[in-house]
C-alpha positions, 0 to 999 in steps of 0.5 A, spaced: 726 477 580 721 476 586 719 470 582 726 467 582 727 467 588 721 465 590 722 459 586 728 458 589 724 454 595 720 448 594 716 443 599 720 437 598 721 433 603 727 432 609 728 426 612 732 426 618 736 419 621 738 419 628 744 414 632 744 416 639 749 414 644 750 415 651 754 423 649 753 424 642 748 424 638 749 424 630 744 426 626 744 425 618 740 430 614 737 429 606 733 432 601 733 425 597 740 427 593 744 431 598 745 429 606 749 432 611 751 430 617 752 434 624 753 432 631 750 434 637 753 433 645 747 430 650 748 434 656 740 434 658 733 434 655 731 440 654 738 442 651 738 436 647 731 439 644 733 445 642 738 443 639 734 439 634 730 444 632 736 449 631 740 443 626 732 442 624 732 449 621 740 448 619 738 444 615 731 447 611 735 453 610 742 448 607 737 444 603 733 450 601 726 447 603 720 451 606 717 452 613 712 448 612 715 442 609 714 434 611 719 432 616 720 425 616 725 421 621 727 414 625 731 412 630 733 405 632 730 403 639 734 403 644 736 406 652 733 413 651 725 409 650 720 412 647 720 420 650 724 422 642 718 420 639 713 423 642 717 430 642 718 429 634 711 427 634 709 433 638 714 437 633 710 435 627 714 431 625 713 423 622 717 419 626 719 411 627 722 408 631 726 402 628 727 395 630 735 394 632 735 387 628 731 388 623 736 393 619 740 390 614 747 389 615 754 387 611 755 380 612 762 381 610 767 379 616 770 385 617 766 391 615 767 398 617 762 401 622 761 408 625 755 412 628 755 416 622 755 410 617 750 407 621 746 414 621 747 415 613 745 408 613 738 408 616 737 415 613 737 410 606 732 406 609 728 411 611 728 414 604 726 407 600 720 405 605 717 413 604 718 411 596 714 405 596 719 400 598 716 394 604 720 391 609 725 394 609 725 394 616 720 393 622 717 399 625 715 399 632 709 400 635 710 404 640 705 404 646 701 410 649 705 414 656 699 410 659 700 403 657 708 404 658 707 406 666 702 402 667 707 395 666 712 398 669 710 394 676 709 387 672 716 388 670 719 390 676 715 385 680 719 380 675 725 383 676 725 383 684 723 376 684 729 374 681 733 377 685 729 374 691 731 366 687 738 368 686 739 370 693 736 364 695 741 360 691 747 364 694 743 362 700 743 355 699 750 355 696 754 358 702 751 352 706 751 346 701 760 348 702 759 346 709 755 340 708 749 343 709 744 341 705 738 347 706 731 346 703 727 352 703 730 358 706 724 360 712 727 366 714 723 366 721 728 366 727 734 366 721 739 369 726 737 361 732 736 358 725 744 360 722 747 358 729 743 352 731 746 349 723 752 344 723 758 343 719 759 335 717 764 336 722 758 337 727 761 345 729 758 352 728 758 356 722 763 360 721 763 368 724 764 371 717 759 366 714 753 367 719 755 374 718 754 374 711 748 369 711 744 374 715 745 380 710 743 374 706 737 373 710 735 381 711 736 382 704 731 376 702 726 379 707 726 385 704 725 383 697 719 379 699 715 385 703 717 389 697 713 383 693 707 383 697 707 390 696 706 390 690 702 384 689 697 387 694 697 394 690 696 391 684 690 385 687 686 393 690 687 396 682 684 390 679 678 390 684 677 398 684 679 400 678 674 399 673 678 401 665 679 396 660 686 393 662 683 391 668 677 388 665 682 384 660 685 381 666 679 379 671 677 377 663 683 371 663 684 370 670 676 367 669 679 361 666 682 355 669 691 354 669 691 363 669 692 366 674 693 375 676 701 374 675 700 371 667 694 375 665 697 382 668 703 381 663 699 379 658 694 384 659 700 390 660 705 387 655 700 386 649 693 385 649 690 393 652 694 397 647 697 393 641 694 393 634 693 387 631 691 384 624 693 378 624 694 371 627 701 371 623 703 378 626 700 375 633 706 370 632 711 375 631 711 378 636 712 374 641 718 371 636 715 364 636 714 363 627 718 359 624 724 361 619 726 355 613 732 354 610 730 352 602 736 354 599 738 349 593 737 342 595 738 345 603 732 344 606 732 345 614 727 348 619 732 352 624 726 353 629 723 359 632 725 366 630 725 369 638 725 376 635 720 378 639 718 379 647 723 375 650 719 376 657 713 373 653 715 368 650 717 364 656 711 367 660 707 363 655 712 356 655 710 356 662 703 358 661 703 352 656 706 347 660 700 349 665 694 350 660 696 341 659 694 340 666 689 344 667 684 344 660 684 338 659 678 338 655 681 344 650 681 343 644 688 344 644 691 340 649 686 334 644 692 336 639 697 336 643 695 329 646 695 327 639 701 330 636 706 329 642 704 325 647 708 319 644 714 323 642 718 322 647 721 328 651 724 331 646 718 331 642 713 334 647 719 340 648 718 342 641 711 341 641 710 345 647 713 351 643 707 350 637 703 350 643 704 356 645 703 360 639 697 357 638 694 360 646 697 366 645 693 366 639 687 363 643 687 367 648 688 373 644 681 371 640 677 371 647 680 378 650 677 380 643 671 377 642 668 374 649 667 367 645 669 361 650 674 357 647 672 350 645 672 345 651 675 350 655 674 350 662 672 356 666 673 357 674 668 354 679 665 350 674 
């Protein structure tokens, strides 16, 4: 009877699928015939946690599988970052994290779509790629703690500059109503800037719109010393702190047309912590490789994928533009001239794209070798 029993419990796989949203996660379970579905409430981490390895047990227990059996599990990638897959990670369980546009979707025009259904169908998936099946969908390479904090203040530098343009503009905007046309917004002595202006009337400004250029005008002013704060911070880090990032980036910025804002988001963003193969892999994520359409006599480019870093890909656009003007004896910008030059705009916009790819390429290669690059230039050479 002891033997009976004991065959009752085997070291079959569980497979766990993950649909978060912002109150309730739902959870599908599955031993490869059976699944089960359960809902838990998100109130905070650490009750969310135990919850997960309550349902966790649920479930061993459910599908009678043994303590030590192999756990593996997915999400896709979203608003809650990557701390669940360190904590599934630590758990000891295999997890991935799922690039939301590369799941499979019904193309028919109205389809059913739950939490639940969505949970049953990555839980699907997940099954298919641990069984052998390949690109059933993209998993994320998902960076160290260190490595995601430590692009944090690229990103947010970005963002504050934006935000800086755009009061800028509502700057300008307001004035250009009034028959003002302003050039540059010099905030030094904005408050006898706004009330010398004049209207096409030749009157002063208004009081509530002097009002609101001000606000304007502080906000601007506190956005740029929240800039030079950090620009400030980040040149001490790269001069004082001797770790492989920072090397990367004085690496970089050594070469003509790339400066300390570039290098640092290519460094943070890729090249100090993702695993590369290929150049092929290199294009992808940045979304700059093409996707064909050759189905029956339909034969047509639809141009890049843009399925990668968004942020990179126009960081390198306008990388390339710069790499035109400032390496003008690389080996690239020679096959550009060649190739575009007599294109006409439209053609060097297109070309510019191809350009890109092929820096990004270039400059991933010198990060990992050392090797200069054909023609290219180094500065103070």
């Amino acid at each position: 009877m002891a033997q009976e029993a004991n065959s009752t419990v085997t070291k079959r796989v569980l497979y766990i699928s993950f649909e978060l949203s912002d109150k309730k996660w739902h959870l599908v379970f599955g031993d490869g015939n059976k699944t089960v579905h359960r809902v838990i409430e998100f109130a905070n981490v650490q009750g969310i946690q135990l919850a997960i390895k309550r349902e966790i047990a649920l479930a061993k227990e459910k599908f009678k599988l043994s303590e030590d059996c192999e756990i593996h599990s997915c999400y896709e990638v979203g608003r809650y970052g990557f701390w669940l897959h360190r904590f599934l990670i630590k758990a000891g369980i295999a997890n991935r994290v799922v690039d939301s546009s590369s799941i499979e979707v019904n193309r028919r025009q109205r389809h059913r779509k739950t939490d639940k259904l969505d949970a049953q169908k990555l839980l699907t998936m997940l099954i298919r790629l641990i069984h052998g099946e390949k690109k059933v969908f993209s998993v994320i390479n998902v960076p160290s703690e260190f490595s995601e904090d430590a692009r944090i203040a690229s990103r947010g530098l970005s963002t504050l500059k934006r935000e800086r343009t755009r009061h800028n503009h509502r700057i300008k905007c307001a004035l250009l109503q009034q028959g003002i046309k302003l050039e540059k917004v010099h905030l030094k002595d904005w408050e006898e800037q706004i009330k010398a202006l004049r209207t096409w009337e030749n009157k002063g400004l208004g009081k509530e719109l002097q009002e609101e250029l001000l606000r304007l005008g502080r906000i601007v002013k506190g956005l740029s010393e929240e800039i030079r704060g950090i620009e400030k911070t980040r040149r001490e880090s790269i001069e004082t702190q001797d770790t492989k990032a920072n090397q990367q980036i004085k690496q970089l910025t050594g070469l003509c047309g790339i400066g300390i804002e570039s290098a640092t988001q290519l460094v943070r963003e890729c090249f100090s912590w993702r695993p590369y193969m290929n150049r092929k892999k290199a294009g992808a994520l940045v979304g700059l490789t093409g996707t064909p359409y050759d189905s029956g006599s339909s034969q047509r480019e639809q141009g890049i994928s843009k399925a990668g870093s968004r942020r990179l890909r126009c960081l390198l656009i306008e990388l390339s533009w710069q790499w035109l003007r400032y390496q003008p004896t690389s080996q690239l910008t020679q096959w550009y001239a060649s190739r575009f030059a007599g294109s006409g705009n439209r053609g060097r916009k297109i070309g510019i794209v191809a350009l890109a790819r092929k820096l990004f390429i270039l400059l991933w290669k010198y990060i990992a070798t050392g090797a200069l690059p054909a023609g290219v230039k180094l500065k103070g050479c």
